[in-house]
N, CA, C and O atoms as CSV, one atom per row, in Angstrom:
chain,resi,resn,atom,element,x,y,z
A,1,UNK,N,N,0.806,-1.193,0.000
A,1,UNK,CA,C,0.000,0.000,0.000
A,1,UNK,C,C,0.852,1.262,0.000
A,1,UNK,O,O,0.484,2.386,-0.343
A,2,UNK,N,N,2.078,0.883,0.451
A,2,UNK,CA,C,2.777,2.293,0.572
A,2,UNK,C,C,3.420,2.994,-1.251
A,2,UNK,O,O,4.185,3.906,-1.567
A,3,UNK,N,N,2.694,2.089,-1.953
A,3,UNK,CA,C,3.230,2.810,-3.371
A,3,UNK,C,C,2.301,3.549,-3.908
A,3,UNK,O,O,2.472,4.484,-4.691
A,4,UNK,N,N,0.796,2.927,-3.280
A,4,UNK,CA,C,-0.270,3.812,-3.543
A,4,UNK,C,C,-0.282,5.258,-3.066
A,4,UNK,O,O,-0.493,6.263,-3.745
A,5,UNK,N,N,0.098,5.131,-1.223
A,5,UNK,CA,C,0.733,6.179,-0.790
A,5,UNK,C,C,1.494,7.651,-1.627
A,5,UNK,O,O,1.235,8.833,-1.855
A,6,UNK,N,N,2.819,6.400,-1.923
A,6,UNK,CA,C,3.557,7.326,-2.544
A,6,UNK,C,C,3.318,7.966,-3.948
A,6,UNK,O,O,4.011,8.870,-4.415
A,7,UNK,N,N,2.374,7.451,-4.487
A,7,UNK,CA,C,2.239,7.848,-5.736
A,7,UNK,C,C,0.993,9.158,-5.727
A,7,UNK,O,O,0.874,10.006,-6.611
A,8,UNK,N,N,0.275,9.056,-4.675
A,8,UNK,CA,C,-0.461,10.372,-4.121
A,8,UNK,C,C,0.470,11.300,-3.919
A,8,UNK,O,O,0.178,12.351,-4.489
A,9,UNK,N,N,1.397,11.329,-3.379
A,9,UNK,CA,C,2.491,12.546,-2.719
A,9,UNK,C,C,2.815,12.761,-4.174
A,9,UNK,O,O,2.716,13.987,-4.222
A,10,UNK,N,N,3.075,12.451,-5.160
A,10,UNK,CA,C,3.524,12.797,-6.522
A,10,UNK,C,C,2.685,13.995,-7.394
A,10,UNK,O,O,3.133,14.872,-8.133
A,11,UNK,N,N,1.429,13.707,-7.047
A,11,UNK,CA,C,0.607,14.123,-7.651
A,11,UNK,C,C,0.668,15.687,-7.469
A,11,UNK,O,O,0.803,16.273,-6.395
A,12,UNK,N,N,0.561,16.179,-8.551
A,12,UNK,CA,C,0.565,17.918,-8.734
A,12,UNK,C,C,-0.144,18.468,-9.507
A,12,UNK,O,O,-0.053,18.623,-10.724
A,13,UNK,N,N,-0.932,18.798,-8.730
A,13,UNK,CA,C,-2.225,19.821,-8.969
A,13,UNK,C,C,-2.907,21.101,-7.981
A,13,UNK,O,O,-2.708,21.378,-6.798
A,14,UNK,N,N,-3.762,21.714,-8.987
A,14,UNK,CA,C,-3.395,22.817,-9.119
A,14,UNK,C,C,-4.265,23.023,-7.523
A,14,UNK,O,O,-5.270,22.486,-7.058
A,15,UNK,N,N,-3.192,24.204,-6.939
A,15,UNK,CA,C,-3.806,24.108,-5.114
A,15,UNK,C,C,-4.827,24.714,-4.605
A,15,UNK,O,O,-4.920,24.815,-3.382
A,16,UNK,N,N,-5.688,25.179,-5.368
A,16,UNK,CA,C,-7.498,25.684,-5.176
A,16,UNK,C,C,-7.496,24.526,-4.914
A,16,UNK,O,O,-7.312,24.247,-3.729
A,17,UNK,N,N,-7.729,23.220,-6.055
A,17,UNK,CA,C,-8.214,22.106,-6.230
A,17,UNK,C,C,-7.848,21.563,-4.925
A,17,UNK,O,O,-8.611,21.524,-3.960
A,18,UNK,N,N,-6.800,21.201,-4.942
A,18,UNK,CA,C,-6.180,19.951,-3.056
A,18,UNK,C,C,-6.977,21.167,-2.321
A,18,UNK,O,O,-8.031,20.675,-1.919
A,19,UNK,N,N,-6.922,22.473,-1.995
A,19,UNK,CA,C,-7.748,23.293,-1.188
A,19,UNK,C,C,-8.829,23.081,-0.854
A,19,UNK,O,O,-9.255,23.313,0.277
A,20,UNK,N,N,-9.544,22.545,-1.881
A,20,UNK,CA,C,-11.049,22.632,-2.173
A,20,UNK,C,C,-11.572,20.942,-1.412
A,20,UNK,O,O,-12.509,20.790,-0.628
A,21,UNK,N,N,-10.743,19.973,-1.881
A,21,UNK,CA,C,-10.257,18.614,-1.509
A,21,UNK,C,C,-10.093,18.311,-0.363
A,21,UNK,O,O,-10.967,17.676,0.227
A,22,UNK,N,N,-8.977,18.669,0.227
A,22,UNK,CA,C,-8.900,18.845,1.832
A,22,UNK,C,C,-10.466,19.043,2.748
A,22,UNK,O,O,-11.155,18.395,3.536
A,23,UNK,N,N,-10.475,20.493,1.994
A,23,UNK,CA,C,-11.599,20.852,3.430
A,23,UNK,C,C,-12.929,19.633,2.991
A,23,UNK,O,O,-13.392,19.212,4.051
A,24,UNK,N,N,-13.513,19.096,1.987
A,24,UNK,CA,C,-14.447,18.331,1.694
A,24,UNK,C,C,-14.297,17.195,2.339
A,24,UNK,O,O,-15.231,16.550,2.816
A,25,UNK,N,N,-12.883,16.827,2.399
A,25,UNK,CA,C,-12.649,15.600,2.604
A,25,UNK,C,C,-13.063,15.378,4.262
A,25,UNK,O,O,-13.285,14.289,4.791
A,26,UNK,N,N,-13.097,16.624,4.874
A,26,UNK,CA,C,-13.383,16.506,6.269
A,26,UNK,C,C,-14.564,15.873,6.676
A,26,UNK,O,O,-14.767,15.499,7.831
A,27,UNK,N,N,-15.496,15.725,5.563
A,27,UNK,CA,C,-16.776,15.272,5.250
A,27,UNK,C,C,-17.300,14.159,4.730
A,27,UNK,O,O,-18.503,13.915,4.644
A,28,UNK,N,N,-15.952,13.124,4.198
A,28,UNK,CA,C,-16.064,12.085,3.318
A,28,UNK,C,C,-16.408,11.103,4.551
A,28,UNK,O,O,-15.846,10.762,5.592
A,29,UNK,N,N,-17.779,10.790,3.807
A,29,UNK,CA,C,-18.033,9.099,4.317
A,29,UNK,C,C,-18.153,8.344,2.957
A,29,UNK,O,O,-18.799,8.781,2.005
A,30,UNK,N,N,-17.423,7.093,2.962
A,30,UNK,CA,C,-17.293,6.240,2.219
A,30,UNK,C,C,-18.180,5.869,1.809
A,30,UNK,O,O,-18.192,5.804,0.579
A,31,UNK,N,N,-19.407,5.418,2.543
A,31,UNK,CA,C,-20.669,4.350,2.333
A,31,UNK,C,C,-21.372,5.353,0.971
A,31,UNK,O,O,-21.683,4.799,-0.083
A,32,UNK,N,N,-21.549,6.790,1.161
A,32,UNK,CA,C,-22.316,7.738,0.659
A,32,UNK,C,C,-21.472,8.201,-0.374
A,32,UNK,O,O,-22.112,8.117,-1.422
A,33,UNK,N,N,-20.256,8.682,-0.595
A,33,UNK,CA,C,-19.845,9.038,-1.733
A,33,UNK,C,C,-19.124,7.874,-2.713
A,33,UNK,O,O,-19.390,7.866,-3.915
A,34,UNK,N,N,-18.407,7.115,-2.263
A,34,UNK,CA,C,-17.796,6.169,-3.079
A,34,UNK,C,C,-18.591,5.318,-4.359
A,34,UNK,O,O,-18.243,5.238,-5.537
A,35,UNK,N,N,-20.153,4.531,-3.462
A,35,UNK,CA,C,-20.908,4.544,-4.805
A,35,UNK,C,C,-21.081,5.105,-5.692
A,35,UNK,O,O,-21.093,4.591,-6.811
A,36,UNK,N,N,-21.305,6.577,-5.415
A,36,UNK,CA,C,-21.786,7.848,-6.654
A,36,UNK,C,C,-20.561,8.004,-7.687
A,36,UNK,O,O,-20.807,8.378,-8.834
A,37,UNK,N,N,-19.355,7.743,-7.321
A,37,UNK,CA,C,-18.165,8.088,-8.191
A,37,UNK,C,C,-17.482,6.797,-9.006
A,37,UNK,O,O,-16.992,6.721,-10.132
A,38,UNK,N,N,-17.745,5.406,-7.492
A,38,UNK,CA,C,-17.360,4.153,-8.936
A,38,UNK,C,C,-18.249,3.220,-8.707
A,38,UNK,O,O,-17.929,2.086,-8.350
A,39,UNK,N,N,-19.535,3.631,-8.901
A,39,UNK,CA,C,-20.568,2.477,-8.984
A,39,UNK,C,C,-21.119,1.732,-8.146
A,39,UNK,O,O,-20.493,1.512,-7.108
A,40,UNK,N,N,-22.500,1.096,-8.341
A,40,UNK,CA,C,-23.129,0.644,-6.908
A,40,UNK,C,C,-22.326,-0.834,-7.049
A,40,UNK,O,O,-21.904,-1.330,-8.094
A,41,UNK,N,N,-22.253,-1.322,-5.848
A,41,UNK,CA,C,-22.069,-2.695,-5.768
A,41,UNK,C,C,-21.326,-3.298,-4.685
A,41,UNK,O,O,-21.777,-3.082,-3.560
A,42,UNK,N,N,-20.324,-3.979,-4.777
A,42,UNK,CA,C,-20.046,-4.220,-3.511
A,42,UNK,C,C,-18.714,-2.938,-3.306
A,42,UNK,O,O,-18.011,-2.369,-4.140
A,43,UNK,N,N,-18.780,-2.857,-2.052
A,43,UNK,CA,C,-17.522,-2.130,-2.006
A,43,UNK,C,C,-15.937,-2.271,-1.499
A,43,UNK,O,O,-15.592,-2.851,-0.470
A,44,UNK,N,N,-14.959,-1.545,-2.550
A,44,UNK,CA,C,-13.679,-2.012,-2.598
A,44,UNK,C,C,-13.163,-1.606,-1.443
A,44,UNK,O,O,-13.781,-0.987,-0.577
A,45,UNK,N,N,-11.673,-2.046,-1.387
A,45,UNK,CA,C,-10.936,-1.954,-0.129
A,45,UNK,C,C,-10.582,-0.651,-0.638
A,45,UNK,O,O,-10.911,-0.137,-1.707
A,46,UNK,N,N,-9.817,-0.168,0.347
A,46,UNK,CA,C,-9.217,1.190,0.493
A,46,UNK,C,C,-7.909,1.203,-0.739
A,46,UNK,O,O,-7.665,2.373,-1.035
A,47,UNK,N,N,-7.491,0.731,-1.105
A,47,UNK,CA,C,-6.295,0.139,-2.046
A,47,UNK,C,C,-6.766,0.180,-3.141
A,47,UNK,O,O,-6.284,1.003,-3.919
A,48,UNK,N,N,-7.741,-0.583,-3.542
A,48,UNK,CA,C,-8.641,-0.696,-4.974
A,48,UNK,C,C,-9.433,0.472,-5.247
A,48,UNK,O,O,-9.678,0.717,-6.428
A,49,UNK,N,N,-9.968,1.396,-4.155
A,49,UNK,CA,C,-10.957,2.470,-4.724
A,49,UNK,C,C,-9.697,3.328,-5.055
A,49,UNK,O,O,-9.591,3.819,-6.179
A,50,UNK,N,N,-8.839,3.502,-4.203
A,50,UNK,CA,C,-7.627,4.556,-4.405
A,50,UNK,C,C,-7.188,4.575,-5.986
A,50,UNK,O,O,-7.200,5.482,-6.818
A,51,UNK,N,N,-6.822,3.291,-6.048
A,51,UNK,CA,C,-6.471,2.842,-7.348
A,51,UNK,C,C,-7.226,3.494,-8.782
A,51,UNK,O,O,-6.625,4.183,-9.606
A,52,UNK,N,N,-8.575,3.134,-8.860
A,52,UNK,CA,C,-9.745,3.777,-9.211
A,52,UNK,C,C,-9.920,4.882,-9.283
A,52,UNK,O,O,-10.174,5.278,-10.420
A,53,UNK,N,N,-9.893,5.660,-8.457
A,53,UNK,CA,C,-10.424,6.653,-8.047
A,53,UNK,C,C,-8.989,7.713,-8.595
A,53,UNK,O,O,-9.132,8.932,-8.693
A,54,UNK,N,N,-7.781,7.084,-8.881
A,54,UNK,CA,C,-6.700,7.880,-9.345
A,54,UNK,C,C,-6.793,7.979,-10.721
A,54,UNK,O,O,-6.541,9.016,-11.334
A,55,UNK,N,N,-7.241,6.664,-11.366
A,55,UNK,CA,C,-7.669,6.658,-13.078
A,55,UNK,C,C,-8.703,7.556,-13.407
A,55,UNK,O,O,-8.812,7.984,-14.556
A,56,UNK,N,N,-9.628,7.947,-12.316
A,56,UNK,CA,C,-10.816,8.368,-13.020
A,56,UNK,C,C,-10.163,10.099,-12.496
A,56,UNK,O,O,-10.814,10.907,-13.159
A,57,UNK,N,N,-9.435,10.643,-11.835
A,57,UNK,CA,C,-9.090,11.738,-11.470
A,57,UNK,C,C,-7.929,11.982,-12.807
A,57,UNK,O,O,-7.672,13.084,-13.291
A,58,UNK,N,N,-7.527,11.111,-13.095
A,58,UNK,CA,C,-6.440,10.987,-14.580
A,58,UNK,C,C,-6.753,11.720,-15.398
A,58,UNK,O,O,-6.199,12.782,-15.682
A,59,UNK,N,N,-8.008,11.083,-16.055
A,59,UNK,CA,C,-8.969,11.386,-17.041
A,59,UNK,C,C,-9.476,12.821,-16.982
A,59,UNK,O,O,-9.632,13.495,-18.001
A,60,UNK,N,N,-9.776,13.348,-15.515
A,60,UNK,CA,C,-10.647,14.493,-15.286
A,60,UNK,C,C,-9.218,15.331,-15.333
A,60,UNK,O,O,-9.782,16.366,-15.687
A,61,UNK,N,N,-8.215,15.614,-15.283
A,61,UNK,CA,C,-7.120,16.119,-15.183
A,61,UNK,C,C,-6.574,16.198,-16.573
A,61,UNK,O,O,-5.831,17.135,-16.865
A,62,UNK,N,N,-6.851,15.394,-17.344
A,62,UNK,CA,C,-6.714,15.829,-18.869
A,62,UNK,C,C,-7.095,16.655,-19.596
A,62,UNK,O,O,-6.509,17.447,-20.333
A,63,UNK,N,N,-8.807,16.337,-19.239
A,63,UNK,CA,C,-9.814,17.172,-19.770
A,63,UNK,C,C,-9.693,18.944,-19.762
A,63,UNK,O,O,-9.948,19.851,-20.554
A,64,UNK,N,N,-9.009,18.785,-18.015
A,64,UNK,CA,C,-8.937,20.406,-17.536
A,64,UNK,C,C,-7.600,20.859,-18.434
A,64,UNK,O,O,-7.527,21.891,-19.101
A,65,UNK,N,N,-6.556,19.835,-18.289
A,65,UNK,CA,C,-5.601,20.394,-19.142
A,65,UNK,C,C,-5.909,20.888,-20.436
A,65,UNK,O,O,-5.434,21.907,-20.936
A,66,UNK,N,N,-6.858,19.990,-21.034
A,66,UNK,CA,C,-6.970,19.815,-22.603
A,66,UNK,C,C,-7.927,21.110,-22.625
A,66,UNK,O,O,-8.144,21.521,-23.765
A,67,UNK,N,N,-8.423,21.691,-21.786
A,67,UNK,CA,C,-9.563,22.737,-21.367
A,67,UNK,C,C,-10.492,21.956,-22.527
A,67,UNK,O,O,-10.373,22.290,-23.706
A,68,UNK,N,N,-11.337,20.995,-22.163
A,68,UNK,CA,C,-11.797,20.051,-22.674
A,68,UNK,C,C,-13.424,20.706,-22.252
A,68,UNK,O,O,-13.539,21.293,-21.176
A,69,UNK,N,N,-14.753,20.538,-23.268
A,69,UNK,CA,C,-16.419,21.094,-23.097
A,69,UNK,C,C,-16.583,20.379,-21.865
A,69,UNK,O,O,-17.004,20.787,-20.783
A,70,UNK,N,N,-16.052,18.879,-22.320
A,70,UNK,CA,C,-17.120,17.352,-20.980
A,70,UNK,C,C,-16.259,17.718,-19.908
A,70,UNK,O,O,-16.559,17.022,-18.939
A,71,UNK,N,N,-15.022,18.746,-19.554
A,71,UNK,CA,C,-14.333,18.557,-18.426
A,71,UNK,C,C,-15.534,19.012,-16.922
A,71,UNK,O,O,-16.002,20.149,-16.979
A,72,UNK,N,N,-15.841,18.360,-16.020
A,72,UNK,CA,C,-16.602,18.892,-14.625
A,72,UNK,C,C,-15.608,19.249,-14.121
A,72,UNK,O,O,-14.553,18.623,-14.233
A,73,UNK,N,N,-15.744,20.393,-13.420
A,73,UNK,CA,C,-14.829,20.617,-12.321
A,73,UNK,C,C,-15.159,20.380,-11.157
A,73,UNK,O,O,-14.347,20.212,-10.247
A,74,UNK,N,N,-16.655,20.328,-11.008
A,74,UNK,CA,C,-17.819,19.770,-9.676
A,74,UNK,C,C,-17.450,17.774,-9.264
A,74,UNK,O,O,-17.645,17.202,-8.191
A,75,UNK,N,N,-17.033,17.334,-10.237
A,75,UNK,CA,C,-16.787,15.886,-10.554
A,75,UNK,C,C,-15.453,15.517,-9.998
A,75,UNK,O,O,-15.186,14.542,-9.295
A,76,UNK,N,N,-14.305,16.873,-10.621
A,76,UNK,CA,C,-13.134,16.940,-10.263
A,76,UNK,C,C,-12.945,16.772,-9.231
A,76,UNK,O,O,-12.202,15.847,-8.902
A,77,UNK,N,N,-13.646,17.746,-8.118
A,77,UNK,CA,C,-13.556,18.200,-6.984
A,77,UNK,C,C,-14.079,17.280,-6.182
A,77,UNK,O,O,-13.628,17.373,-5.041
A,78,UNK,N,N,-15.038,16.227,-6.365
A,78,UNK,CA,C,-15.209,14.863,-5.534
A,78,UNK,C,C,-14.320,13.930,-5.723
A,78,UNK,O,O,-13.812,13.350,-4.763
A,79,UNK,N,N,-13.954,13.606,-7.175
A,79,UNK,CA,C,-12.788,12.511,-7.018
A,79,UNK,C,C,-12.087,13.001,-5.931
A,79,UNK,O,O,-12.302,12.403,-4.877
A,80,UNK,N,N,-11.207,14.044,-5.890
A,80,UNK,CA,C,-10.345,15.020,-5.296
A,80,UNK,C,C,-10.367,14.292,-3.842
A,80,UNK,O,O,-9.517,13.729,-3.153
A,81,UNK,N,N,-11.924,14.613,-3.696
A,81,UNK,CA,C,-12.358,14.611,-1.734
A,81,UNK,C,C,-12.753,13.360,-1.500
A,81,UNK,O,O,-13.148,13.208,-0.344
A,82,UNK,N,N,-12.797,12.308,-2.241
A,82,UNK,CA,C,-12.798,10.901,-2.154
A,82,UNK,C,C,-11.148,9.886,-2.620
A,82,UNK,O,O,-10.892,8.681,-2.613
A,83,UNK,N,N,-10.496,10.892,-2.911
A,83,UNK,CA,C,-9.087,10.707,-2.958
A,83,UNK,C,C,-8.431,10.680,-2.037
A,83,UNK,O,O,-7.501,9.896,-1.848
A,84,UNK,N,N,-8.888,11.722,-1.152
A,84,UNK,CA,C,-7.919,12.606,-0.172
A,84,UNK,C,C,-8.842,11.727,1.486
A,84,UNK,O,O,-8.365,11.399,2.573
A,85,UNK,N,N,-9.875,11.652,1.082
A,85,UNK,CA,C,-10.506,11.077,2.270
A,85,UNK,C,C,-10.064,9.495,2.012
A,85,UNK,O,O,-9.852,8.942,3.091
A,86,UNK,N,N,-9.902,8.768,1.060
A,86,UNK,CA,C,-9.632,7.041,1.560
A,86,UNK,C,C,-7.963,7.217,1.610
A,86,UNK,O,O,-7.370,6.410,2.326
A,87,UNK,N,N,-7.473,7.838,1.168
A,87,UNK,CA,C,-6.097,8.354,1.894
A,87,UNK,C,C,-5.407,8.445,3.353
A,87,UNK,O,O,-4.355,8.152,3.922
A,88,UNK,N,N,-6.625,9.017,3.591
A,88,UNK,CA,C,-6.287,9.244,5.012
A,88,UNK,C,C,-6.763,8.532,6.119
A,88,UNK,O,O,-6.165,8.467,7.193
A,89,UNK,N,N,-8.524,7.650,5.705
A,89,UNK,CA,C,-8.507,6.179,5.687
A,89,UNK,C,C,-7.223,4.344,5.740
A,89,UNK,O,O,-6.889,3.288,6.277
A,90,UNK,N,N,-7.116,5.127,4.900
A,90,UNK,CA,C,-5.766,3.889,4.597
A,90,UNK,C,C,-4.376,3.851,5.451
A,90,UNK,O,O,-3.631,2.891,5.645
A,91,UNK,N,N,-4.261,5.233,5.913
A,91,UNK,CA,C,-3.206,5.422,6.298
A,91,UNK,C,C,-3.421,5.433,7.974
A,91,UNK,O,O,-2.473,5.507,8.756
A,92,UNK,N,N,-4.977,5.337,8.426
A,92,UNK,CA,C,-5.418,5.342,9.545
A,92,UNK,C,C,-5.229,3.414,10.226
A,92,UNK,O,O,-4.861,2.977,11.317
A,93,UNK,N,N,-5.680,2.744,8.974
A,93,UNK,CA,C,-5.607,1.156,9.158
A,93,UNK,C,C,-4.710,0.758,8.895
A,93,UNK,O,O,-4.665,-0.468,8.993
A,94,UNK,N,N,-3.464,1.444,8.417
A,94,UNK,CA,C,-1.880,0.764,8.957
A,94,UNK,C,C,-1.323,1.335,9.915
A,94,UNK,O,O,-0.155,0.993,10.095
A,95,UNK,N,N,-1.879,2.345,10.837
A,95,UNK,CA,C,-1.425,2.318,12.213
A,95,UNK,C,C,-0.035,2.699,12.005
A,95,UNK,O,O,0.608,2.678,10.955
A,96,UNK,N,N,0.451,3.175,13.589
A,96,UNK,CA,C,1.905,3.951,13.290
A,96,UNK,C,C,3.040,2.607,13.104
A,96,UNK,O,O,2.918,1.529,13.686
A,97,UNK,N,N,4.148,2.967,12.155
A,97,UNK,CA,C,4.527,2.331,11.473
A,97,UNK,C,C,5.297,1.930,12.878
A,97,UNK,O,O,5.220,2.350,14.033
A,98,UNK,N,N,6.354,0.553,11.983
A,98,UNK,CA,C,7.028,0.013,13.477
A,98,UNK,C,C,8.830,0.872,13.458
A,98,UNK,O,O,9.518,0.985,12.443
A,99,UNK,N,N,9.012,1.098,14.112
A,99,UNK,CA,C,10.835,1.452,14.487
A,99,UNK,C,C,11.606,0.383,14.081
A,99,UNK,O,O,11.600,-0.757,14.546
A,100,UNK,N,N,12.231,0.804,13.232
A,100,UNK,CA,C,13.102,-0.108,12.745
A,100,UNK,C,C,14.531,-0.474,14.297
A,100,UNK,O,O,14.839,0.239,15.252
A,101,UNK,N,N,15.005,-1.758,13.903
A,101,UNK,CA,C,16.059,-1.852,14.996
A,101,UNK,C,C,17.538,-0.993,14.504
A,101,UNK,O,O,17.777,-0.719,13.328
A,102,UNK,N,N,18.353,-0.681,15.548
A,102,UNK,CA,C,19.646,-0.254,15.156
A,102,UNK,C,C,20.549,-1.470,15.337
A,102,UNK,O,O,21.749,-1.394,15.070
């Protein structure tokens, strides 16, 4: 999980957006937004929606680049806060890491 991690810290975009992300995310419940963004059904682990949820923020990140008609920025801005919220999820259920020995 820690590449999923790390591959979030990579990510660079534009800082309204993580702004906008952050504070939403204070608000993210899983049960309620995660369906609406990748579908009803059963629901994925924290690893797999991340996963997901980075392809479909891909796509929406093109669009804005490409200053694309179909780009949402309302759409943007939930991937964003369903990004940033199973993030911080994930990083809650691996608990503080262990001390390495000297």
């Amino acid at each position: 999980m820690q590449d999923i991690l790390s591959m979030l810290n990579q990510l660079q975009r534009p800082r309204l957006l993580m702004k906008a992300a952050r504070i939403g995310a204070e608000d993210y419940r899983r049960t309620v937004h995660l369906p609406r963004l990748l579908g009803y059904g059963q629901m994925p682990r924290h690893g797999a929606a991340l996963i997901k949820l980075m392809e479909v923020e891909d796509t929406l990140n093109v669009q804005r680049k490409d200053d694309e008609s179909a780009y949402n920025l309302l759409r943007h801005i939930d991937v964003l806060i369903a990004i940033v919220g199973e993030a911080r999820e994930l990083q809650a259920t691996q608990g503080p890491s262990e001390p390495t020995a000297a």
